[in-house]
C-alpha positions in Angstrom: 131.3 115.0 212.1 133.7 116.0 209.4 131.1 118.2 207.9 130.4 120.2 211.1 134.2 121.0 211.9 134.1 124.6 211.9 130.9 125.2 213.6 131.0 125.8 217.5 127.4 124.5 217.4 128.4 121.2 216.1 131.1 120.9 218.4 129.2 121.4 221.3 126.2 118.9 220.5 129.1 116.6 219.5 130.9 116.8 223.2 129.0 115.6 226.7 127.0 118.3 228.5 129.9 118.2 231.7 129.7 121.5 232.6 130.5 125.1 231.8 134.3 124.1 231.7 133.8 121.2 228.8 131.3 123.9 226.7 134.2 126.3 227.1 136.9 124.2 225.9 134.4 123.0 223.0 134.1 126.7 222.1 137.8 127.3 222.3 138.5 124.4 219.9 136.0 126.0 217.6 137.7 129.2 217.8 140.6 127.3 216.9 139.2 125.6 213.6 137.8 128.8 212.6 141.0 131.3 213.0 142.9 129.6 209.5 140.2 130.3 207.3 139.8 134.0 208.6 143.1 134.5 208.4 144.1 133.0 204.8 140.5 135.2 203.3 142.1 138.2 205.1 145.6 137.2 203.6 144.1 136.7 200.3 142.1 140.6 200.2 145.7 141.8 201.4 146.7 140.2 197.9 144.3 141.5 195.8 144.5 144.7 197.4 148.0 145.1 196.7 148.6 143.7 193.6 145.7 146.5 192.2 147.9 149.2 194.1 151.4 147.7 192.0 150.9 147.5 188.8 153.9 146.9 186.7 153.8 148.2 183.0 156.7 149.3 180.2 157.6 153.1 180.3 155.5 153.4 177.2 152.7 152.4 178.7 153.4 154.0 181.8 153.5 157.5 179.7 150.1 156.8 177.9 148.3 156.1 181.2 149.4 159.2 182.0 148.4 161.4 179.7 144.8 159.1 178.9 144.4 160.2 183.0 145.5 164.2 181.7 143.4 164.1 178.8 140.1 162.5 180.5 140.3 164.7 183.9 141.1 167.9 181.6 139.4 168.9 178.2 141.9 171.5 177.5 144.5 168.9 177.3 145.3 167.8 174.1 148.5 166.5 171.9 149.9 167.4 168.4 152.6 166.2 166.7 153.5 163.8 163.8 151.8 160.2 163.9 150.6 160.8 167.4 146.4 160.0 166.4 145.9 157.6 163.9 149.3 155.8 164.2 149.5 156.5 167.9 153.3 157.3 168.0 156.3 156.5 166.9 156.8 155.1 170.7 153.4 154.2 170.8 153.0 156.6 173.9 149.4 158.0 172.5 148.2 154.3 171.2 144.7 153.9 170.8 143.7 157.8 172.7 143.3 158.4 168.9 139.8 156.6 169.1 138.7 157.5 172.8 139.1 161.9 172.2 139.1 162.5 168.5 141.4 164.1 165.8 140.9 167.5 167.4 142.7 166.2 170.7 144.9 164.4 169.3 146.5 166.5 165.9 148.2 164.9 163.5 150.6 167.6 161.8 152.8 167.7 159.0 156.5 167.5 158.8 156.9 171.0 159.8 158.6 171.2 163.4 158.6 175.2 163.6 155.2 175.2 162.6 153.0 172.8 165.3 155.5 174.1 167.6 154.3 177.5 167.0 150.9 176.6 167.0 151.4 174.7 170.4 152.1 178.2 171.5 149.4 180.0 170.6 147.3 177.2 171.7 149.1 177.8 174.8 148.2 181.2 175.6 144.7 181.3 174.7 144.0 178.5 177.3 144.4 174.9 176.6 147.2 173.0 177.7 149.0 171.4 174.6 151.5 168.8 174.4 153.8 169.2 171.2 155.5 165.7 170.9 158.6 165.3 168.6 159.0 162.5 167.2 162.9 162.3 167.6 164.3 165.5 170.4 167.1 166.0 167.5 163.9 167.7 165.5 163.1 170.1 167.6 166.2 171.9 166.7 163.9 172.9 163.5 161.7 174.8 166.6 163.8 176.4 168.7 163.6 179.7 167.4 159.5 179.3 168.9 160.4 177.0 171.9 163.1 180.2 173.1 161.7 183.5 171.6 157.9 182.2 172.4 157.5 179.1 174.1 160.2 180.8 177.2 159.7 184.5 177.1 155.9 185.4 176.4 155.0 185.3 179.8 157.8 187.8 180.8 158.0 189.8 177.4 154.1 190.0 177.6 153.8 191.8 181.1 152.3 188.6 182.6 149.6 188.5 180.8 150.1 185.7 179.0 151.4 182.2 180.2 152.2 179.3 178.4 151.1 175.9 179.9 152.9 173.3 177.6 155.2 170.2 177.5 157.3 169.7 174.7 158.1 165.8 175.0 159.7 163.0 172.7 162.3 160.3 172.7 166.3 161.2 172.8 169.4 160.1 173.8 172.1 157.5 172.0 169.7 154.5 170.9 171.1 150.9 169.3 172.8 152.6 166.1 170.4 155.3 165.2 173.4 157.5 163.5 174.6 161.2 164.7 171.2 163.2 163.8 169.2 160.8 165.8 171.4 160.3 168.7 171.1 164.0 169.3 171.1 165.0 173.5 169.4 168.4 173.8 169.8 169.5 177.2 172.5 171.1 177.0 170.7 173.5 173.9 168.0 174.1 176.2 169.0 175.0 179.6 170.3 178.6 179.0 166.5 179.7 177.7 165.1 181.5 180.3 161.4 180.5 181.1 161.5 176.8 180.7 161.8 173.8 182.9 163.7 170.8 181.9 162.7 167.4 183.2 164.5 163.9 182.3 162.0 160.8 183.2 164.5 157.9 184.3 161.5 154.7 185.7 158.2 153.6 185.4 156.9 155.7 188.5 158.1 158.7 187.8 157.8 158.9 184.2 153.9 159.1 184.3 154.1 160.6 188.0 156.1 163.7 186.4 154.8 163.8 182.8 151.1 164.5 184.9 152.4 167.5 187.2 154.2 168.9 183.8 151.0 168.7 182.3 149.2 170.7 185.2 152.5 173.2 185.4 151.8 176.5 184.0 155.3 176.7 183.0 156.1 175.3 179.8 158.5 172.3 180.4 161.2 169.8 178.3 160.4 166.9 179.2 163.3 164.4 178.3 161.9 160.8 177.5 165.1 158.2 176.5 164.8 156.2 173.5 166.2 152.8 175.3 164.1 153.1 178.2 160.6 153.1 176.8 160.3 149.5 177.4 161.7 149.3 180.4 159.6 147.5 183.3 158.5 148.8 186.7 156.0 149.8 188.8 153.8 152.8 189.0 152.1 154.8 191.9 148.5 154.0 192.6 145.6 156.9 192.3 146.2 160.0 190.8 150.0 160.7 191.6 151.9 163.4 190.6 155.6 164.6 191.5 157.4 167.6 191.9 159.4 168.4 188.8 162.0 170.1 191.0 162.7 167.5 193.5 165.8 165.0 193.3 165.7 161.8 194.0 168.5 159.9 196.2 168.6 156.9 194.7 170.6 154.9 196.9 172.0 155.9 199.9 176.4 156.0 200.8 179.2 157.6 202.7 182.1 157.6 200.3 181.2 159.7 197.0 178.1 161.1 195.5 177.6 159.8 191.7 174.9 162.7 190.7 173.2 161.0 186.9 170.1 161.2 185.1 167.7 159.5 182.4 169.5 156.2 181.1 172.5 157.0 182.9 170.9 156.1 186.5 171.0 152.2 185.5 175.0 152.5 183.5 175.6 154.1 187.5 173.5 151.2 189.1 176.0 148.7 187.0 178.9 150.1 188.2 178.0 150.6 192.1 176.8 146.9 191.6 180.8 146.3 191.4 181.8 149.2 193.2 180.0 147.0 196.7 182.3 144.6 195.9 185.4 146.2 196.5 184.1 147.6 199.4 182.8 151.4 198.2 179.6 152.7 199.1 178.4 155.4 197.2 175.7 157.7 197.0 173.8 157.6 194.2 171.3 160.9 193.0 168.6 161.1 190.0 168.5 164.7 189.5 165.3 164.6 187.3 165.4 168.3 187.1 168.0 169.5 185.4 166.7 173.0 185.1 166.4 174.2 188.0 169.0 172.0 189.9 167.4 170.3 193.2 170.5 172.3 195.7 168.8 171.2 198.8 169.4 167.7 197.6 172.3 168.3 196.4 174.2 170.1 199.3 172.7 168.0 201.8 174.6 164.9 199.5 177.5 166.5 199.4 177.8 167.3 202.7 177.7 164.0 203.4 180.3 162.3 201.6 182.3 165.3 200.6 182.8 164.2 196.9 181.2 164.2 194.0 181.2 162.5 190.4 178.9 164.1 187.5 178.0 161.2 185.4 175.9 162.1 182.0 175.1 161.4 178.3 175.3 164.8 177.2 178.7 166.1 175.5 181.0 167.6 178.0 181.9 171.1 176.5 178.9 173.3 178.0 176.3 170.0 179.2 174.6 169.7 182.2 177.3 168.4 184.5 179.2 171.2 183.5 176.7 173.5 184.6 176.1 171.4 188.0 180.0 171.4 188.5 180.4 174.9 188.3 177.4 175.4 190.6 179.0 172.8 192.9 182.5 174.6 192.8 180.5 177.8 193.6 178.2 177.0 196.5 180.0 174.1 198.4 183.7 174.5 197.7 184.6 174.4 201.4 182.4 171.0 201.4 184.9 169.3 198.8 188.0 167.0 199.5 188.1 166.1 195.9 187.6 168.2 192.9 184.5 167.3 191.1 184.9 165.1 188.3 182.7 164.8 185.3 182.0 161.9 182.8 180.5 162.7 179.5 179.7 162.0 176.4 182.9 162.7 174.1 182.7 165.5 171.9 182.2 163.8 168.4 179.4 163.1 166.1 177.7 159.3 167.6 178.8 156.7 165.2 176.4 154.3 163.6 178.9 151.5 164.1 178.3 149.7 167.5 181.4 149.1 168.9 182.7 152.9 168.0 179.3 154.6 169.7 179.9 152.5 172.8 183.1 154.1 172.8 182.0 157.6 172.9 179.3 157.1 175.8 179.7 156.6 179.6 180.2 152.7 180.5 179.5 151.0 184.0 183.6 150.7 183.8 184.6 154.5 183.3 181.8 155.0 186.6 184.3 152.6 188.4 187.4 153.7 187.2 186.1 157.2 188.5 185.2 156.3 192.2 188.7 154.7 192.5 190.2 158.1 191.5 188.2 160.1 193.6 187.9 157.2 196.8 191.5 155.9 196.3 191.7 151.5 195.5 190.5 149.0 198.0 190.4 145.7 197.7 188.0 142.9 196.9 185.8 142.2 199.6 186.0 138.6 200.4 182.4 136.8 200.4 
């Protein structure tokens, strides 16, 4: 008996022929038996199913599936830059594509910033799609004559007939004690060139998500990668996923203020609204991701909302990104405000080596509070 329970046909030899009624009742109980088992296999395909679908993986790695995915579905993908083949990156975001596409995909230059940049160019226009990879942003200052003369103008300067599909990428931002030359933030350098696009990755998802739809832009495009959040952990978007460089993202949803942040500074907000629900605030928290152009249908529709807004960034204040989004803010939605719009930067000095002084001279969870309570007026603990 115990090796038939499951089977309707050994239930019903096992039961007196009574009738229609007794068969029927001998059939349900089979059902019965049978249902678990179904259910716990279907439970189980759900399980595999969605555990393939969310895969969680560092930012590094995150940025190497991407451009592996680039770089297979495209031949006229490839990457240049210092250490990116044999050593696979000083971030290890082209690890090991070294051996799948060869040293003509994947260049190995010299020390010589103006010059692979240059030649990312020219690779540019006469038709493959290039990725020029600094190996710290602060570098790139050696290139900027090509990234703004060439890199931003040539399609315009040329008539059209010329475009120039690359991504200049690399790490950037205030690291653990990297010193002033490579703590370097170079948005602010970048957004008054005409031409280019400038993207800051802040997760997992959209990391590789964006760095694949830079790839396939034909609009050559900064893609901002921070040096502290390369091994942070998260999930990425199944199948071949790609987002819009110039959408926003609304990170969390409030009433009270708007806290508008990017790259590393979306998780120093995170800390502070963390507190912030405490005492009773609910803020609205916005990614921008693009900082050139600015996402306005995002950000007016935010605004709107709760009528007050607080920049927060890495960048130095005098002439960085929130200083460009204030002014666009104070321009476009004035009659929206209740509040003046208040910015948080980086302070306007060289970053320190020491610890404790380069803390000091970026945004902390505590100025993002400090701020709210400025702009929201105090309120009190709430009480659990």
């Amino acid at each position: 008996m115990a090796a038939a329970v499951g089977s309707s046909v050994a239930v019903q030899q096992a039961q007196p022929a009574v009738g229609s009624s007794a068969r029927r009742a001998a059939i349900a109980r089979a059902a019965l038996l049978k249902r678990p088992a179904v259910a716990v296999r279907a439970a189980q395909r759900s399980l595999v199913v969605s555990a393939a679908q969310k895969r969680e993986m560092m930012m590094w790695e995150a940025l190497r599936e991407g451009l592996d995915e680039e770089m297979e579905r495209d031949p006229t993908v490839c990457l240049m830059g210092e250490d990116v083949g044999h050593y696979g990156g000083s971030y290890k975001v082209s690890n090991g594509l070294y051996k799948k596409y060869g040293e003509m995909r994947l260049l190995d230059t010299p020390i010589c910033e103006n010059g692979f940049m240059g030649m990312g160019v020219g690779a540019a226009m006469t038709g493959l799609r290039p990725i020029v990879e600094g190996m710290n942003m602060g570098f790139l200052l050696l290139a900027f004559n090509q990234i703004s003369n060439n890199c931003g103008m040539l399609h315009y300067t040329s008539g059209g007939q010329f475009k120039v599909p690359m991504v200049i990428r690399g790490p950037g931002g205030v690291g653990r004690q990297l010193g002033a030359e490579h703590s370097q933030r170079l948005e602010s350098y970048f957004q008054s060139i005409p031409g280019v696009q400038l993207v800051a990755c802040s997760t997992v998802a959209n990391a590789k998500a964006l760095l694949k739809s830079a790839i396939r832009s034909d609009n050559p495009v900064i893609f901002f990668e921070h040096v502290l959040l390369y091994n942070v952990k998260g999930e990425v978007h199944p199948g071949d996923y790609c987002q819009c460089l110039e959408r926003a993202e609304v990170v969390r949803e409030g009433t009270d203020v708007t806290i508008f942040c990017y790259s590393r500074m979306r998780y120093v907000v995170m800390q502070a609204v963390a507190e912030l629900e405490k005492q009773g605030y609910n803020p609205e928290v916005v990614d921008l991701i693009s900082l050139k152009p600015f996402d306005m249908e995002t950000i007016s529709k935010s605004i709107k909302k709760t009528r007050k807004a607080i920049i927060v960034e890495e960048c130095m204040k005098t002439g960085g990104i929130g200083a460009s989004l204030s002014a666009v803010i104070h321009e476009s939605l004035f009659n929206e405000l209740d509040h003046e719009v208040l910015r948080l930067s980086s302070q306007d000095v060289p970053t320190s080596y020491a610890y404790e002084l380069e803390a000091a001279t970026i945004v902390q969870p505590e100025k993002v509070v400090q701020a709210v309570h400025k702009v929201c007026g105090a309120r009190g603990l709430v009480s659990a």
